[in-house]
C-alpha positions as CSV (number, residue, x, y, z in Angstrom):
1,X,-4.1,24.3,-13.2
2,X,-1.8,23.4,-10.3
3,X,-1.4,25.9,-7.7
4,X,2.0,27.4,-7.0
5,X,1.6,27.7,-2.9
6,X,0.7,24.4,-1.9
7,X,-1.2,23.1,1.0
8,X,0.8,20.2,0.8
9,X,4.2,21.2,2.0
10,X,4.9,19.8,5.6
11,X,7.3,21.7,8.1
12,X,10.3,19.6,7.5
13,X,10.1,20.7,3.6
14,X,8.6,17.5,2.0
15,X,5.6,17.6,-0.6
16,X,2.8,15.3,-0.8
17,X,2.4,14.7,-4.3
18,X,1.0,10.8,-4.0
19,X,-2.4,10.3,-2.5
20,X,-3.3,6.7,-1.9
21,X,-7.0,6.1,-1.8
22,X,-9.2,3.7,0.0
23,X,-12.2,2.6,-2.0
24,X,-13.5,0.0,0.8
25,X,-13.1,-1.6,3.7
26,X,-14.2,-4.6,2.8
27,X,-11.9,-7.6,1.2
28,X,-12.9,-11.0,-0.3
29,X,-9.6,-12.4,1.5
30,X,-9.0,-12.4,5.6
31,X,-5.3,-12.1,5.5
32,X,-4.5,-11.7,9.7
33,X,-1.8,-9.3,9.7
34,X,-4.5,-7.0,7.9
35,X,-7.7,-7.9,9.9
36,X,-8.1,-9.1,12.8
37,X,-9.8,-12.9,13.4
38,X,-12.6,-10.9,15.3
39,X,-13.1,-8.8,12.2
40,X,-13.9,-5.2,12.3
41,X,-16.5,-2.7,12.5
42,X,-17.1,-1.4,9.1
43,X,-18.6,1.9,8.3
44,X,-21.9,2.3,7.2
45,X,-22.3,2.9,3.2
46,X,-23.8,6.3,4.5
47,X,-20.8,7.0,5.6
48,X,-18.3,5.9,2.4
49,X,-17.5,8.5,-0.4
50,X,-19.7,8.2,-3.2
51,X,-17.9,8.1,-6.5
52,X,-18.5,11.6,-7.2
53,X,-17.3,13.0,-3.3
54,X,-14.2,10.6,-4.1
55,X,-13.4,12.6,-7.4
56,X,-14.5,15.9,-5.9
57,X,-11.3,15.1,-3.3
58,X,-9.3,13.5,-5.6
59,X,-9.3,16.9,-7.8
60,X,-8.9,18.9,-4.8
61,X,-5.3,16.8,-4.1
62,X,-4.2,17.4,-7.9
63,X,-5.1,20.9,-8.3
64,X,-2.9,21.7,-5.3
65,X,-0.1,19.4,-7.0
66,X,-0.6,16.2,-6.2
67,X,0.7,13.8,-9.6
68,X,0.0,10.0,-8.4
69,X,-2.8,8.3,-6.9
70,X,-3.2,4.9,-6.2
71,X,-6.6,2.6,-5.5
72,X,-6.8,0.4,-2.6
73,X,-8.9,-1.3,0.2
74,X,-10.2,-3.5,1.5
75,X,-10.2,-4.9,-2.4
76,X,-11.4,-2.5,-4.3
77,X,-12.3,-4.7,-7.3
78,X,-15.0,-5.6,-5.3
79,X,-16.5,-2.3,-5.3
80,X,-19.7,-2.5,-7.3
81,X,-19.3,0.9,-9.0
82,X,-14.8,0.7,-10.0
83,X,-15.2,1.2,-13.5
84,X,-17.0,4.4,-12.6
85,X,-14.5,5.4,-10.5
86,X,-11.4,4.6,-12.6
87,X,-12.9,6.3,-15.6
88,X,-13.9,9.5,-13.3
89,X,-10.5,9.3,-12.1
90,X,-8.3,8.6,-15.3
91,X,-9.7,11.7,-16.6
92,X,-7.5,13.6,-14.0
93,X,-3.8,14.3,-14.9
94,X,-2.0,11.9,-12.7
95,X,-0.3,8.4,-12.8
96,X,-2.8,6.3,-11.4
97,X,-2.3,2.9,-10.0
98,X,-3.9,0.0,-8.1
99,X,-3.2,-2.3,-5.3
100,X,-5.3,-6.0,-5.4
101,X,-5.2,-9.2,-4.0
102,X,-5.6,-10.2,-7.8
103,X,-8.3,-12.6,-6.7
104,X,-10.7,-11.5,-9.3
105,X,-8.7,-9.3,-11.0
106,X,-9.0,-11.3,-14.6
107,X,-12.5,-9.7,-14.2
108,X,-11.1,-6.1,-15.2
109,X,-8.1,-6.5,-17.5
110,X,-9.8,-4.3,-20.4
111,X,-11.3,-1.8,-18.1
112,X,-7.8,-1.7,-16.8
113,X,-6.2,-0.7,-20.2
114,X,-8.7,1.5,-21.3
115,X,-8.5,4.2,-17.8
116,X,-4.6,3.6,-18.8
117,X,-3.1,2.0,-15.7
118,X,-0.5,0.4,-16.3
119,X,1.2,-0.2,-12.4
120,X,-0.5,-3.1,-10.1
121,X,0.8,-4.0,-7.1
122,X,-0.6,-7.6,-6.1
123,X,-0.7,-9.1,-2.1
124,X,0.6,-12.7,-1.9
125,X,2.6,-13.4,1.2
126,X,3.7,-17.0,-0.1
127,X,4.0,-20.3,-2.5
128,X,2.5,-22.7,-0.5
129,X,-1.5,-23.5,-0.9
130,X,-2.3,-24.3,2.5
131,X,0.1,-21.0,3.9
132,X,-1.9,-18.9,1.8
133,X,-5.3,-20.5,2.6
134,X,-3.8,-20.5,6.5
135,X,-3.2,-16.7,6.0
136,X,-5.8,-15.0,4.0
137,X,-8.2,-17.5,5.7
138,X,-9.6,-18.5,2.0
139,X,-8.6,-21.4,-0.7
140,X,-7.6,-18.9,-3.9
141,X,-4.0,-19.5,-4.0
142,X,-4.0,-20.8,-7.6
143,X,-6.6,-17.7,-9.0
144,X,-4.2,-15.0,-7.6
145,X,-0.8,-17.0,-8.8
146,X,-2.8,-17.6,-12.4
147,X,-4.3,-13.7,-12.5
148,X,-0.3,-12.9,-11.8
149,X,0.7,-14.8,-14.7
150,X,-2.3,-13.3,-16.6
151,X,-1.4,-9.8,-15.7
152,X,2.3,-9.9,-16.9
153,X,0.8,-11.4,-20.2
154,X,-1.1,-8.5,-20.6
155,X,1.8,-6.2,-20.6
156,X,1.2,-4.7,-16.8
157,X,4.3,-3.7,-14.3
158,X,3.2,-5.8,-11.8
159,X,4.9,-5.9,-8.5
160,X,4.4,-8.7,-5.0
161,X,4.2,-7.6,-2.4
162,X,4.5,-9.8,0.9
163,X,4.5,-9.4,4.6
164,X,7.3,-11.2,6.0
165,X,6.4,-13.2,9.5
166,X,9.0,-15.2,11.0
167,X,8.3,-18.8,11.3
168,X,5.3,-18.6,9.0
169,X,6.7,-17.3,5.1
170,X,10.8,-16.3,6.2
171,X,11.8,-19.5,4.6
172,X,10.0,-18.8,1.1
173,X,12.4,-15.6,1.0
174,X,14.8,-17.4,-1.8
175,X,12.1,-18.7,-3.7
176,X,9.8,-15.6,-3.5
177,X,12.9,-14.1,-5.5
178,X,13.0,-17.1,-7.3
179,X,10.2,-16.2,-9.3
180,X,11.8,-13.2,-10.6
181,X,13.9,-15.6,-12.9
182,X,11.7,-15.7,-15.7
183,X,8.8,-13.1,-14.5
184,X,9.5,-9.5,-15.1
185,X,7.9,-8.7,-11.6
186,X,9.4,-7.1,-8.8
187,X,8.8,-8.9,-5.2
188,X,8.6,-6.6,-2.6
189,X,9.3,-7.9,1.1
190,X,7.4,-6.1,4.1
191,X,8.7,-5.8,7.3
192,X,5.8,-6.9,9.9
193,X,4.4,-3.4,11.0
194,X,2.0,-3.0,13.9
195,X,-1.6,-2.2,13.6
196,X,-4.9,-2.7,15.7
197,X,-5.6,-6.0,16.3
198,X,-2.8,-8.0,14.6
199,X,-1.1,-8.9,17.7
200,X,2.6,-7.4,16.6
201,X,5.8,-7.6,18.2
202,X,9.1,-6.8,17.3
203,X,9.6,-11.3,17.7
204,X,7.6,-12.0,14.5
205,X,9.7,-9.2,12.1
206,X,12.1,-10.1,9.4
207,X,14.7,-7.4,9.0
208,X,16.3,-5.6,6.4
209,X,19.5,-6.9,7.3
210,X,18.0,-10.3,8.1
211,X,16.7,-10.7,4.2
212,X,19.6,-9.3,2.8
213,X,21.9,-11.9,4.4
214,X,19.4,-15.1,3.5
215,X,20.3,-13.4,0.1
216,X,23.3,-13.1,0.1
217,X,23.8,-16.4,1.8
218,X,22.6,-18.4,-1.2
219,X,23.8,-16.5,-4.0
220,X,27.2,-16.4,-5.2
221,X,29.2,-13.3,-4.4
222,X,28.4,-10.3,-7.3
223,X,25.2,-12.0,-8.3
224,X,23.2,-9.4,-6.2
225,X,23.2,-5.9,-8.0
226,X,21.8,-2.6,-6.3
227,X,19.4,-0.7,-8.6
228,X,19.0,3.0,-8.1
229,X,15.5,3.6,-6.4
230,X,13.4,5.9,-7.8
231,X,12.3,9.6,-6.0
232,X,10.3,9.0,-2.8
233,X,10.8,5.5,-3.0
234,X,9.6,3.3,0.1
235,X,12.3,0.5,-0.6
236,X,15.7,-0.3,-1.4
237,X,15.8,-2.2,-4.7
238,X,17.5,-5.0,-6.2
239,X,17.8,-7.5,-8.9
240,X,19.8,-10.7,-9.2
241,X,22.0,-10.6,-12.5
242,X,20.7,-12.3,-15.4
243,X,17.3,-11.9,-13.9
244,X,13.8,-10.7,-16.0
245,X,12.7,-9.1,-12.5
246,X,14.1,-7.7,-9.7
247,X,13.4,-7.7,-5.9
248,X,13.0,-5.0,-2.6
249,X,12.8,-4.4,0.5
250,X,10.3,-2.0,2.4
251,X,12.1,-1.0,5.5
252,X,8.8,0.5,7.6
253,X,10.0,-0.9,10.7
254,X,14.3,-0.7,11.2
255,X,15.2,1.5,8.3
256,X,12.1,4.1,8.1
257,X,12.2,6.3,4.7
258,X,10.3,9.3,6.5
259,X,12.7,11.8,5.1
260,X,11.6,11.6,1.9
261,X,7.9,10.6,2.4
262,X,5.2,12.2,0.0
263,X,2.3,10.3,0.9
264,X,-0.8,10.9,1.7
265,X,-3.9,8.3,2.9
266,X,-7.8,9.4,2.6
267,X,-9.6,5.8,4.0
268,X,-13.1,4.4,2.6
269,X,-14.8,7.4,4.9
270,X,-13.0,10.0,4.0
271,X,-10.8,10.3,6.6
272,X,-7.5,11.9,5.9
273,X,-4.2,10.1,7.5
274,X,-0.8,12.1,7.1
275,X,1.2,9.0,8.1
276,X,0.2,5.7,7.8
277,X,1.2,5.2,11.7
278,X,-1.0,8.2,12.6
279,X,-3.6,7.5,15.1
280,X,-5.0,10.6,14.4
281,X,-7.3,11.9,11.2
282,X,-9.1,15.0,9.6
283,X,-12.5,14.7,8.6
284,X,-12.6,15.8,4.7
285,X,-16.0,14.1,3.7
286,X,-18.3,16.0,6.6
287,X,-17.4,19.5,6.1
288,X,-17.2,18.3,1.8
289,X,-20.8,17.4,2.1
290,X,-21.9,20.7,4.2
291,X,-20.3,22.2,0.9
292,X,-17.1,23.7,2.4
293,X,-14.0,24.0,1.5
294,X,-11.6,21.4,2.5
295,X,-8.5,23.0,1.5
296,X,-8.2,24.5,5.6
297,X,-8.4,21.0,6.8
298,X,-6.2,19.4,4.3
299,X,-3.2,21.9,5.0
300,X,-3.5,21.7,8.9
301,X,-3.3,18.1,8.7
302,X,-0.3,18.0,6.6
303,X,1.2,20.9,8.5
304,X,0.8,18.3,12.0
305,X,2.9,15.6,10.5
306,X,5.5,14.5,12.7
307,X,9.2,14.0,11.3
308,X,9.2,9.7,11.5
309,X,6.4,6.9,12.0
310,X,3.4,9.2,13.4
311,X,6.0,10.4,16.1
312,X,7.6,6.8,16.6
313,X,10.7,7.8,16.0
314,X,12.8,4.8,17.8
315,X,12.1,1.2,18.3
316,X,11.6,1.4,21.5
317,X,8.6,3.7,21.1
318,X,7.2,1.2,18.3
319,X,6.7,-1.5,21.1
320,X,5.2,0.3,23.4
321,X,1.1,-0.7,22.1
322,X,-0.1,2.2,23.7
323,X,1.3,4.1,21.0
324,X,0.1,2.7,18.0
325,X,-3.0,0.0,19.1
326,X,-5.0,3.4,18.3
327,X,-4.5,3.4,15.1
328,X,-7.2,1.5,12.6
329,X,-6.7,-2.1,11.8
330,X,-5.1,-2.2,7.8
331,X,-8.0,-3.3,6.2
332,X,-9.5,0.1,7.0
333,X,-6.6,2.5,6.3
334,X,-6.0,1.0,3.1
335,X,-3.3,-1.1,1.6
């Protein structure tokens, strides 16, 4: 039973009813906004949630009203003991979801289906074999664009999702859309975002308003329709008429959606992020496994959340690296 007085109401009035979970921090792809070439220091399996700790938490976060979670990494198809966790967490009234780099995701189609998830949200930045192998640092362009395929086929909502970096993938924009012609996908488009070690700057970002006019550029007046985005939604949505699929944009960067934010972040070590641009983080997993209560920590942390961006609330503040090179490096917030 959900509690009425939740611990996860911040002090500008929004309620954190999505938790995004990191399973792992490690990934079978090296994609370099995501990690850096140096790689990162992981954390020791002592110190990653067991399956049971990461249901334990999970509960904790729905019996206080959260309603969605979503599974990430690292690649957390790669975590020896997912079907555990999926069944573990499945049994838990909430929508639940999963982000992949759909490398070996034709691996888990039936386990899939039977912890009823339905919503997959797949990585792939471009179209081009060698981008992708220059990218992600590996040669599996044609298993993730064939697991795609394989996951539509199957019935899932699947939606792309791709970091846009000028001079590398800004000129695949029209054809990234392209694909949602005859695919009943939704591409997603990233604005660049900085984290440790990825070597941002506002110089490699595609805008909003820069995709939007590529767009609108090459197709004919009209064709572009608006589509009503759903509560809490990170991006403005779109669909080209006559289309199977539609497209977005995820505006982290120029057009921030913090006002309507309900998400949460607990990484591979049970860390708790209120904002995925917070450099700061509450232990859950240490005081869970001395067998208190992490209720107290949960609501201070939410409580702390600043208004926009982990207190970044202009431009100007998101280029100053002192600000934000504290943060983690991607791979091990979680996708």
């Amino acid at each position: 039973m959900k509690k009425n007085n939740s611990i996860l109401a911040d002090t500008f009035g929004r309620a954190h009813t999505y938790l995004r979970i990191s399973l792992i921090e490690r990934c079978n792809l090296r994609c370099t906004y995501c990690m850096p070439e140096e790689g990162v220091l992981l954390s020791p399996k002592s110190s990653l949630m067991s399956y049971e700790e990461i249901y334990t938490i999970a509960k904790t976060f729905v019996d206080n009203g959260v309603t969605k979670i979503r599974l990430t990494g690292g690649e957390p198809l790669i975590r020896k003991d997912i079907p555990v966790i999926l069944e573990k967490l499945a049994s838990l009234p909430v929508e639940l979801s999963i982000t992949t780099n759909a490398v070996i995701v034709d691996k888990f189609i039936d386990t899939l289906k039977a912890n009823g998830i339905q919503n997959i949200n797949v990585s792939l930045d471009t179209l081009d074999k060698e981008k992708f192998k220059q990218i992600t640092r590996r040669n599996d362009f044609e298993k993730v664009y064939n697991n795609i395929l394989l996951l539509v086929k199957n019935g899932f909502n699947v939606k792309i999702n791709t970091v846009l970096i000028k001079g590398f993938n800004d000129n695949e924009i029209i054809d990234l859309v392209q694909l949602t012609k005859k695919l009943p996908v939704t591409v997603r488009f990233i604005e660049f975002m900085p984290f440790d070690g990825n070597k941002w700057n506002m110089e490699k970002m595609i805008s909003y308003k820069e995709i939007m006019k590529k767009l609108d550029d090459f197709h004919s007046e009209g064709l572009i329709e608006r589509i009503e985005d759903a509560p809490n939604d990170t991006s403005k949505n779109y669909k080209i008429k006559g289309y199977k699929g539609s497209f977005a944009v995820i505006s982290s960067v120029t057009n921030p959606f913090c006002d309507s934010c309900n998400r949460l972040r607990l990484t591979a070590n049970g860390q708790l992020k209120n904002c995925l641009f917070s450099s700061t983080e509450s232990d859950l997993l240490t005081t869970l496994r001395k067998g208190k209560s992490i209720e107290p920590i949960i609501q201070k942390a939410v409580k702390a959340k600043f208004k926009v961006r982990g207190g970044m609330d202009t431009l100007k503040k998101l280029q100053q690296p002192k600000l934000h090179s504290n943060n983690r490096s991607m791979i091990t917030i979680g996708g």
